[in-house]
Each structure stands twice: as structure tokens, then as C-alpha cells.
N, C-alpha and C positions, 0 to 999 in steps of 0.2 A: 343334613347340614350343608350350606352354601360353602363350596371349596373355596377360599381366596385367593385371589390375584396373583403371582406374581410378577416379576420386570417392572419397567417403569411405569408412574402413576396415570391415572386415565388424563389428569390435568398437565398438560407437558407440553410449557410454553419452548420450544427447540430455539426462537430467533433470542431468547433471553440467555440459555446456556449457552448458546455459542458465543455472545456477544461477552459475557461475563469469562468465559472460558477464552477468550480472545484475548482481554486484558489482561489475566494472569502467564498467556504465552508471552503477551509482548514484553511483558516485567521480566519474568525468571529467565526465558527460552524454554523447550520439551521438558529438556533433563532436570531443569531446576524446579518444577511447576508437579506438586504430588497430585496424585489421586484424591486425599485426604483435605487439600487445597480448592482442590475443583469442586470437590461435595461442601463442602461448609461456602463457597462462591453461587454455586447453582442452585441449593437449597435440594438438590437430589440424591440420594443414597449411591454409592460407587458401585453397587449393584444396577441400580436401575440407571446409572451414568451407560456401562457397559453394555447393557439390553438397548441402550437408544442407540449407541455408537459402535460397539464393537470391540472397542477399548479403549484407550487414551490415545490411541496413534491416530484412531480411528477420528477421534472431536477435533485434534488437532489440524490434520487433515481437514475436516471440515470447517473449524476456524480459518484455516487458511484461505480455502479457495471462497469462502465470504465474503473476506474484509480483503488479505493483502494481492489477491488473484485482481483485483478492481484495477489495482493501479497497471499489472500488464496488459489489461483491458485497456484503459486509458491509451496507449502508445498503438496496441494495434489498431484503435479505430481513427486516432489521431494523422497514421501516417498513409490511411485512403485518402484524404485529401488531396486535392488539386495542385493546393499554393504552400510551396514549404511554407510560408508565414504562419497561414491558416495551420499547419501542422503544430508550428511550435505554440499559437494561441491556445490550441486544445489540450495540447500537453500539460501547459501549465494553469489553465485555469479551471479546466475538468481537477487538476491538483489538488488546485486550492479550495474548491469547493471540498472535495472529499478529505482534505486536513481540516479545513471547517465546519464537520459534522455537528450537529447536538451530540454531548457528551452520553448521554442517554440511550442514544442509537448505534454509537459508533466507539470501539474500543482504543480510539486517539491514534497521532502518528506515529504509526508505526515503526517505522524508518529512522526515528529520532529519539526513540525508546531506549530504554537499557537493557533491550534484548541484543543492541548493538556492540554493546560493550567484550571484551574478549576475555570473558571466563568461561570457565570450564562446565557453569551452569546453563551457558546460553550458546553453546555452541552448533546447536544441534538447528534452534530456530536461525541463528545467526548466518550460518552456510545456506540455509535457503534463501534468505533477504538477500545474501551475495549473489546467488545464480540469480533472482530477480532484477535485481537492479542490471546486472550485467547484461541480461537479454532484453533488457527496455532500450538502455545505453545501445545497443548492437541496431536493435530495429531503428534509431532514433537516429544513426548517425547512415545509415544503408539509405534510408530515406535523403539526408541533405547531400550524401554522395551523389544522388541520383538528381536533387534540384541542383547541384553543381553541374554535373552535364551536361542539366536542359536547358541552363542560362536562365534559372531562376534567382542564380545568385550570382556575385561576380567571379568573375573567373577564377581569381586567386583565393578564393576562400578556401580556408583550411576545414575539411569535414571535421576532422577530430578537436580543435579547437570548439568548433562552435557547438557541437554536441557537448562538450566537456561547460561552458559556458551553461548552455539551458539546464545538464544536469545541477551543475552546483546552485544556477538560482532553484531548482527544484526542492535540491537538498536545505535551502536556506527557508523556503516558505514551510518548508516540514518543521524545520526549528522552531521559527517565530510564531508559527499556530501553536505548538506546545507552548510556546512563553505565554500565549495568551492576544496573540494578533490577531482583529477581527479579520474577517473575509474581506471587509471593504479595504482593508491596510495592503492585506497579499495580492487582491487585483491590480490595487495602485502600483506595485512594484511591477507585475507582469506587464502592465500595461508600457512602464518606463522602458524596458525590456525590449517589449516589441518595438517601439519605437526607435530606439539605439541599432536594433537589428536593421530596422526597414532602412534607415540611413545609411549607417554605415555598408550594407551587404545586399542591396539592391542594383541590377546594373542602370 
């Protein structure tokens, strides 16, 4: 007689359980988000969730550095650029593209999620989004200390101001894509954006 299988099924779409498994962190956070949750979301037994990943720490982890690792991507490759300008452009419209995903592909803004909220269910994804954002924010404003030096900007520009500045329009294109802003809406503003910058903090 043929022994049978066990672990996960030979059929195992992984960019689908992540993706699904993505949205249910970004809702609840870790703590909030059961096992029980993620099998009736992924359509896989918590057995065979386990055999793919390791455990729940494990897909988490993997959720993460899929979807919200992008955005610390976004800033690292943003502040190789030449022209702080060109820095703050790719900040925010590599953003907005990535807030603008198909819903289908992509498990929504994360950042503006009600993984943000301060319970005791979401604390766990919560304090990671906090050390993200804060080491994007640190890369983003090292960077415009450094075009303040080089006479990219005008002398008296305040680094922490203007990084505080691109984060909140950041924080705002995450909102209004949840609300339901197309991409041509959120370019529109960057574009406003840039503009205001170039004028006002060009020497």
C-alpha cells in the first residue's frame, strides 16, 4: 500500500499564503491574529502552515520582509541619489506606487492599518512598524543633513523640519490610498510637494 504524504500539500501557492497571511497581521498584529485565523485565510491545515514555515513566528517573519521590508527598501535606494530633490521624489513616489498596489497583490497600507492602533492585540506587529518608520525617518534626514552641507539646500534649512515634512506627506498618501485615492491623485500631491520644496529650499 502507497504510504501517504504528510506536511504541506504538493499544490502550495506560498505568494498567496503570505499575501493573505499579510493582511490578517496588518488587521489584528502577531498576538491578535490565531493560527485557526490563518488556516481558514490560507485554505492550509496549521499543520501544513507549520511544515511550510516553521510556525507562526516563522510566516510572520516572512510576511514582513515581503510587503513592509519594501518600504525600508524604498529609502535605502532613494538616498544613493545624487540630488537630495531626486531623493525626496523616490521616496515618495516609489510610496505611492507601492500604496497603490492591486488589492489582489498586495495586502494594503500598512502603516495606516489598525495594526497601528494601541492594543494589546497589536502590539507586537506595532513596535516593529515603530522601529521601521524610525530607521527610514533617521536614513531620510542623514541624507538631507548631508545635502545641507553640500549646498544642496539653503543654508538654513532645518534637516529635521524638512524630513518631518516628507514623512507626514508620506504618512498622508498611506491614508488617502486606503480611503481610496488613485495613484494619479497621490502623484498629483507629490508632485505639489516637490515643487514647494524646489522653491522654497533651493539655493
Amino acid at each position: 500500500m502507497e504510504q501517504r504524504q504528510r506536511g504541506r500539500p504538493r499544490a502550495f501557492d506560498r505568494d498567496h499564503v503570505i499575501l493573505e497571511s499579510a493582511r490578517l497581521f496588518w488587521r489584528s498584529g502577531y498576538s491578535g491574529t490565531s493560527t485557526r485565523a490563518l488556516s481558514a485565510a490560507t485554505g492550509l491545515s496549521t499543520s501544513s502552515l507549520y511544515a511550510a514555515f516553521g510556525s507562526k513566528a516563522g510566516l510572520f517573519d516572512e510576511a514582513v520582509r515581503t510587503y513592509a521590508e519594501r518600504y525600508r527598501e524604498i529609502y535605502a535606494r532613494a538616498v544613493e541619489e545624487g540630488n537630495v530633490h531626486t531623493v525626496v521624489e523616490r521616496v515618495l513616489v516609489e510610496s505611492a506606487d507601492e500604496f497603490s498596489r492591486p488589492s489582489d497583490t498586495h495586502p494594503g497600507c500598512l502603516l495606516s492599518s489598525a495594526v497601528m492602533t494601541d492594543s494589546t492585540s497589536t502590539l507586537d506587529a506595532s513596535a516593529y512598524f515603530a522601529e521601521l518608520q524610525s530607521s527610514n525617518e533617521r536614513t531620510l534626514r542623514e541624507r538631507i543633513e548631508r545635502a545641507t552641507r553640500e549646498g544642496d539646500l539653503v543654508a538654513d534649512t532645518d534637516p529635521a523640519t524638512l524630513t518631518g515634512l516628507v514623512q507626514s506627506v508620506w504618512h498622508g498618501l498611506s491614508v488617502r490610498a486606503r480611503l481610496g485615492a488613485s495613484r494619479e491623485d497621490l502623484l498629483a500631491t507629490v508632485r505639489l510637494v516637490q515643487d514647494l520644496i524646489r522653491e522654497r529650499l533651493t539655493p
